[in-house]
Backbone bond lengths (Angstrom), bond angles and torsions (degrees), N, CA, C in turn:
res aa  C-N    CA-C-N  psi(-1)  N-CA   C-N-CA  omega(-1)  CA-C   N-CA-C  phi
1 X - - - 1.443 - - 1.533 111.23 -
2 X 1.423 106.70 -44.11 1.663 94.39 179.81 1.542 102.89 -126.71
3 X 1.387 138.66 85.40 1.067 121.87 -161.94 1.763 113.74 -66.26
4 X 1.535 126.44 -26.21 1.235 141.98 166.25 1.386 123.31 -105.62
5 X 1.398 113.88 142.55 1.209 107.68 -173.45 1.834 100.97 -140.68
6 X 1.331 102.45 121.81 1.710 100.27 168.02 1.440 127.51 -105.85
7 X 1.318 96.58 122.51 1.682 106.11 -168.53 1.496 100.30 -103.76
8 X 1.617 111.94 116.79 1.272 93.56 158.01 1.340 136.48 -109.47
9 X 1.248 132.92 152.75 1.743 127.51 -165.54 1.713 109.00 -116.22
10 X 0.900 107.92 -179.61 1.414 120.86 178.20 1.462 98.56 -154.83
11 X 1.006 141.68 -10.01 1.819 124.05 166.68 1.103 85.41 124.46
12 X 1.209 128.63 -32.74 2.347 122.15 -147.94 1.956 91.95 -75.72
13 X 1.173 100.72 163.16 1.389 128.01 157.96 1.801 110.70 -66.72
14 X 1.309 110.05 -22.34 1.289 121.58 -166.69 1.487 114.31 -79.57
15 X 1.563 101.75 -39.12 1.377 122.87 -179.48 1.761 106.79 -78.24
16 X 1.235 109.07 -51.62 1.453 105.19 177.11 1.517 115.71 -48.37
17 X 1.142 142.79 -43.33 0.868 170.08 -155.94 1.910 96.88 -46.01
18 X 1.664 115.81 -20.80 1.141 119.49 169.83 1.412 117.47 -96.18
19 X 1.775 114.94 3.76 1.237 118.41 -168.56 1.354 114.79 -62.31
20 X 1.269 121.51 -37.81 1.362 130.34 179.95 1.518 131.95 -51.27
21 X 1.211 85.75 -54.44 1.714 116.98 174.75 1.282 104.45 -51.61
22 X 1.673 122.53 -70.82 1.278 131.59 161.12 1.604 126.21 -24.49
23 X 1.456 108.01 -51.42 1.603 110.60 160.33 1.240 115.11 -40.86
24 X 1.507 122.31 -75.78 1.139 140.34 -147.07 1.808 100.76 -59.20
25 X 1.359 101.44 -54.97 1.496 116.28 -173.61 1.799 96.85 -61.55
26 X 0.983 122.82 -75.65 1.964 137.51 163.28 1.988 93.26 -9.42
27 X 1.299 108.98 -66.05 1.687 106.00 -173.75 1.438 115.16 -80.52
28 X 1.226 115.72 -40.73 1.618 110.99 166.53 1.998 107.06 -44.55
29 X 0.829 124.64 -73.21 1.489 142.29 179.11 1.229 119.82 -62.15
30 X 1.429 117.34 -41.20 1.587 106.12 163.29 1.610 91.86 99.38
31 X 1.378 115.56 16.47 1.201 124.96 -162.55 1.678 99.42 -92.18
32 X 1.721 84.36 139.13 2.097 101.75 170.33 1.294 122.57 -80.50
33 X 1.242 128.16 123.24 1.276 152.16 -177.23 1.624 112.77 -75.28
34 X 1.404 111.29 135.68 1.535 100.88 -172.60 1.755 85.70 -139.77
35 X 1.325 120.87 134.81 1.556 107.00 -174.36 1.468 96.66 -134.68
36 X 1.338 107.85 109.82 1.559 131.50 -169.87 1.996 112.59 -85.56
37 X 1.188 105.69 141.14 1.866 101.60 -178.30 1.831 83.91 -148.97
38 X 1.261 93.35 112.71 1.355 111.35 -168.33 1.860 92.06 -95.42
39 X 1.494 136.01 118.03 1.261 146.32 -176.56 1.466 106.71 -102.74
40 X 1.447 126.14 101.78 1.315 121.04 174.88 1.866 109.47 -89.47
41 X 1.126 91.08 132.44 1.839 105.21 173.74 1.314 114.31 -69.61
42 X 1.115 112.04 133.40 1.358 128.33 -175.55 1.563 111.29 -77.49
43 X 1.109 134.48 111.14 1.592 113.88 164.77 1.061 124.55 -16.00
44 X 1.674 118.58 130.30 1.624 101.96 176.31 1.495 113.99 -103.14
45 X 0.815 137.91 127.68 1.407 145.30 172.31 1.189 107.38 -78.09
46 X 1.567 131.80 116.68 1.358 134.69 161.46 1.350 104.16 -69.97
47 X 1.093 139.61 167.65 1.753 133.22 146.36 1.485 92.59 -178.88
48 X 1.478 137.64 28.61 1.024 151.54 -177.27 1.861 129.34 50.35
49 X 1.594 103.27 19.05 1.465 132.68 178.47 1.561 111.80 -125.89
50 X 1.125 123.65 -43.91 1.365 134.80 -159.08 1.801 104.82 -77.00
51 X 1.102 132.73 -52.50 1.414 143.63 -80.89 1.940 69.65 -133.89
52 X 0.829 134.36 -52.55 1.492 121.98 156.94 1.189 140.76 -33.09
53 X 1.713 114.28 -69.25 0.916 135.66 -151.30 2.009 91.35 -94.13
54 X 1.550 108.18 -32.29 1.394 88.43 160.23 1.602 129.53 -79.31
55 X 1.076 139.19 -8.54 1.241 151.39 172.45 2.035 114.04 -70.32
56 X 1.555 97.43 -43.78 1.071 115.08 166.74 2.326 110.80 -60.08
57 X 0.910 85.63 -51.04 1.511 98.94 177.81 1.078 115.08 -44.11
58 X 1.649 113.74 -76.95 1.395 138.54 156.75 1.583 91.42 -10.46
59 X 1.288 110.42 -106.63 1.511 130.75 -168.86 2.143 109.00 -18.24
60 X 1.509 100.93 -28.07 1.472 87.27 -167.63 2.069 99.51 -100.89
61 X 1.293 84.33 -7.25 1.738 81.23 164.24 1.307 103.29 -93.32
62 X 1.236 131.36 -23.75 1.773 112.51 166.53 1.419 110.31 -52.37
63 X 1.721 118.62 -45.58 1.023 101.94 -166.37 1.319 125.22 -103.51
64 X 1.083 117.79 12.06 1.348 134.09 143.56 1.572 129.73 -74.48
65 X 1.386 113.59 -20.60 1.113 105.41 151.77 1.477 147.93 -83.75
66 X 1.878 82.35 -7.83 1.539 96.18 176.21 1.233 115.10 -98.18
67 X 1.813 117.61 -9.21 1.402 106.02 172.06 1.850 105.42 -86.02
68 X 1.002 137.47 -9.40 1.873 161.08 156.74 1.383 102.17 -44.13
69 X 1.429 122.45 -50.48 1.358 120.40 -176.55 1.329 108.50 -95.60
70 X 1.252 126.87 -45.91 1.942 118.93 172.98 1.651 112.71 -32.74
71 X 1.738 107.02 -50.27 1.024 106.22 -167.97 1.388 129.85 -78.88
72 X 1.661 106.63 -12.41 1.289 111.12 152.04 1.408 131.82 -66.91
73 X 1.700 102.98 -26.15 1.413 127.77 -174.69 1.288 110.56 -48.31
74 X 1.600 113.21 -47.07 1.352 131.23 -168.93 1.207 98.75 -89.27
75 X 1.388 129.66 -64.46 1.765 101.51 -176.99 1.480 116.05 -45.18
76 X 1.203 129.66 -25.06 1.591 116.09 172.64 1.745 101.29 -64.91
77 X 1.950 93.54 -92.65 1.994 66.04 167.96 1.180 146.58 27.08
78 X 1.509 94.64 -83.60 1.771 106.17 -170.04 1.900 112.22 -64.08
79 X 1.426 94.29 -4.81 1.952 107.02 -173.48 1.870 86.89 -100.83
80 X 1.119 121.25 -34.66 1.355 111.28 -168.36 1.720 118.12 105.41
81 X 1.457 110.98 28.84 1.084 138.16 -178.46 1.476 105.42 -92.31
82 X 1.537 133.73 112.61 1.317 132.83 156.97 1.761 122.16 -61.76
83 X 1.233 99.75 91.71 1.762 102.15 -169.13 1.562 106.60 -122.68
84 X 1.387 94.24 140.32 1.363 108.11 164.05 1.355 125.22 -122.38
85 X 1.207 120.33 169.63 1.605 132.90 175.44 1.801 117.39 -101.00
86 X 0.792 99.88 158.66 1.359 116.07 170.85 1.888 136.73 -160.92
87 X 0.682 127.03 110.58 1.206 129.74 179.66 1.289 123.69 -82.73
88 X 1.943 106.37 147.23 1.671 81.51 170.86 1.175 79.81 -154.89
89 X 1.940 114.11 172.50 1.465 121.35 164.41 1.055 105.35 -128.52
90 X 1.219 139.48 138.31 1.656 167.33 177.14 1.533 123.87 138.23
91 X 1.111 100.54 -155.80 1.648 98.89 -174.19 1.384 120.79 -97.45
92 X 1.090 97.44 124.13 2.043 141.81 -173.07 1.371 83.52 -5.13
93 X 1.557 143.02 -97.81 1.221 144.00 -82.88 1.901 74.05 -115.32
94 X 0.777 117.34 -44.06 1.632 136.46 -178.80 1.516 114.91 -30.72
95 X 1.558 88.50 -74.12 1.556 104.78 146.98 1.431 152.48 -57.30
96 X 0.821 98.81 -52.47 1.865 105.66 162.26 1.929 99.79 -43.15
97 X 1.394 106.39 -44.24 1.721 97.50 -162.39 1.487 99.99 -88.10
98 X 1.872 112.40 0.17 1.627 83.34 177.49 1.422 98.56 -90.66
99 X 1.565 95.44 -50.08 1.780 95.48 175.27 1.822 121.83 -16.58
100 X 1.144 98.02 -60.77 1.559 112.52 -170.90 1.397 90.14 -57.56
101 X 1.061 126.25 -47.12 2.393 120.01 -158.80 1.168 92.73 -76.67
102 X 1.857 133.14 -44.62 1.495 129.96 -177.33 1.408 118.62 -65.39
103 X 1.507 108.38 -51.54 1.867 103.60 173.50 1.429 109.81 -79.67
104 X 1.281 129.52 1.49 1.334 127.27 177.50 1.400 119.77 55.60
105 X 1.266 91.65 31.27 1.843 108.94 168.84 2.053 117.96 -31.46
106 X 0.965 127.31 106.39 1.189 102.97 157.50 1.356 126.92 -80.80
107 X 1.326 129.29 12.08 1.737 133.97 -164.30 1.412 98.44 -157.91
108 X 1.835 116.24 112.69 1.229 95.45 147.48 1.140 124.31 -115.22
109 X 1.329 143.31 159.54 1.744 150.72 -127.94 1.513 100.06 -152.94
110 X 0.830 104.63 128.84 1.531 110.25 -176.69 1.559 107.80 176.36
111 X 1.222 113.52 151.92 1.624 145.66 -161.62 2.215 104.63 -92.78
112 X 1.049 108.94 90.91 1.190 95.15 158.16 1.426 127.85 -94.18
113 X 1.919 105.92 150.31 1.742 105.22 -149.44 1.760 84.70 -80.23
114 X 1.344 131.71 -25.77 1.691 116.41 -178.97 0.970 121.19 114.60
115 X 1.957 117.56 0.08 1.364 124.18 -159.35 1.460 108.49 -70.27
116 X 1.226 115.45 139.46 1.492 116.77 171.65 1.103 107.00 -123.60
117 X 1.644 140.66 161.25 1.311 153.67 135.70 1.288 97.05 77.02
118 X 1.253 139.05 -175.45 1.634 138.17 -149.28 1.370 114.76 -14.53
119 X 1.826 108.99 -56.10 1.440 100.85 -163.08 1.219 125.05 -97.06
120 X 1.582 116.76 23.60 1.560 131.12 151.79 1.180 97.66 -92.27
121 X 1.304 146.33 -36.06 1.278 128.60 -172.31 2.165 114.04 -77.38
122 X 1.570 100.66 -28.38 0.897 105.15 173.07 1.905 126.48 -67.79
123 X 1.572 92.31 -36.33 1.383 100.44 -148.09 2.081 85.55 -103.31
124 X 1.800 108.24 -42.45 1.461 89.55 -172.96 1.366 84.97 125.15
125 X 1.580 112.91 155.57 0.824 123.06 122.31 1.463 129.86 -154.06
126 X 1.597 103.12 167.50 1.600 112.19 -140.41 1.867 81.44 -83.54
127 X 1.406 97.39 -58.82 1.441 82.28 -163.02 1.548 117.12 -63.49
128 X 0.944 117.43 -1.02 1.285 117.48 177.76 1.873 117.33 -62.92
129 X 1.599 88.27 -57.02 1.725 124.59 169.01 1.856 90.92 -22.90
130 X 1.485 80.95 -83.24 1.917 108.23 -160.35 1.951 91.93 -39.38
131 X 1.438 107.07 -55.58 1.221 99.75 -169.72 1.704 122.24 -62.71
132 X 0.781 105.22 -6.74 1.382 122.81 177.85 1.550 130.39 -84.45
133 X 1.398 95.05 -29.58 1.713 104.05 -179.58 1.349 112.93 -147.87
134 X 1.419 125.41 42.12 1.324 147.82 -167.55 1.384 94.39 -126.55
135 X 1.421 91.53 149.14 1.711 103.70 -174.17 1.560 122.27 -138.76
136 X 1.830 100.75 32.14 0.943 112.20 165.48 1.411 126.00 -149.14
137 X 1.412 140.56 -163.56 1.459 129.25 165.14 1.606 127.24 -35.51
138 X 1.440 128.04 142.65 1.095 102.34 -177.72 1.954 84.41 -134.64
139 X 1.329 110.37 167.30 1.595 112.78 159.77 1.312 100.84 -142.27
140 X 1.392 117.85 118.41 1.525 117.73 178.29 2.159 92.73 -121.00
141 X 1.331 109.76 123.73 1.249 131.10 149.08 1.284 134.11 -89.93
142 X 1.410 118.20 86.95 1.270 128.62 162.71 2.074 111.55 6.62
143 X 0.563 124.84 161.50 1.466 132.17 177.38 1.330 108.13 -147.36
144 X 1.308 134.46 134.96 1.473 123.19 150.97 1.614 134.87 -83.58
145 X 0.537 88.26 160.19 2.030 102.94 -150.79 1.511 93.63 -85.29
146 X 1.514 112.42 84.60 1.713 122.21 -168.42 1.764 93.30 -131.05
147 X 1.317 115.69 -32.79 1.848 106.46 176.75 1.200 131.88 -88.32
């Protein structure tokens, strides 16, 4: 039924929170795991101080996000889950929908944080985005608001 599945994370406890689900569905189906960490760029400010030390930054949240996803990589793995990683940099909602058209995801799985009234309007929301201009299955699980 779903031979691919794209999970995307952000690091939180909040987001995992669909990891499970994803298993269960991943071993029922025999289904491939793709585990996405979408890296948004910071504005760069030239002013002849900045423009380093943010580039440098950048670079150690890439790689911190890629050691975040290996290690999820392997607890699937270790269940017998065919999973991969992927990285990306730009903006959240952007990504998730290319990811999904490039791995040819039929399912994407993901954790919404639940925000309602000011602080979805303030803060966004992602799953909302995805749900909005996605053109395929989606499973969003509530998360509770603990990170």
């Amino acid at each position: 039924m779903y031979n691919t599945i794209l999970v995307p994370l952000d690091g939180s406890a909040r987001a995992e929170a669909i990891l499970s689900h994803v298993e269960n569905l991943a071993l029922c189906h025999g289904s491939k795991v793709v585990l996405l960490q979408v890296v948004e760029p910071k504005p760069l400010l030239i002013d002849g101080t900045n423009a380093v030390p943010d580039l440098i930054e950048h670079q150690h949240h890439l790689k911190d996000a890629e050691a975040y996803l290996t290690t999820r990589q392997g607890e699937f793995r270790e269940k017998g889950i065919e999973t991969r990683i992927r990285l990306a940099e730009g903006p959240v909602v952007n990504e998730i929908i290319n990811a999904a058209e490039s791995e040819n995801a039929e399912l994407i799985a993901m954790a919404s944080h639940g925000r309602t009234g000011l602080a979805r309007v303030f803060y966004g929301s992602v799953a909302a985005g995805v749900l909005h201009r996605i053109d395929r299955p989606l499973l969003l699980v509530r998360s509770e608001d603990s990170d």
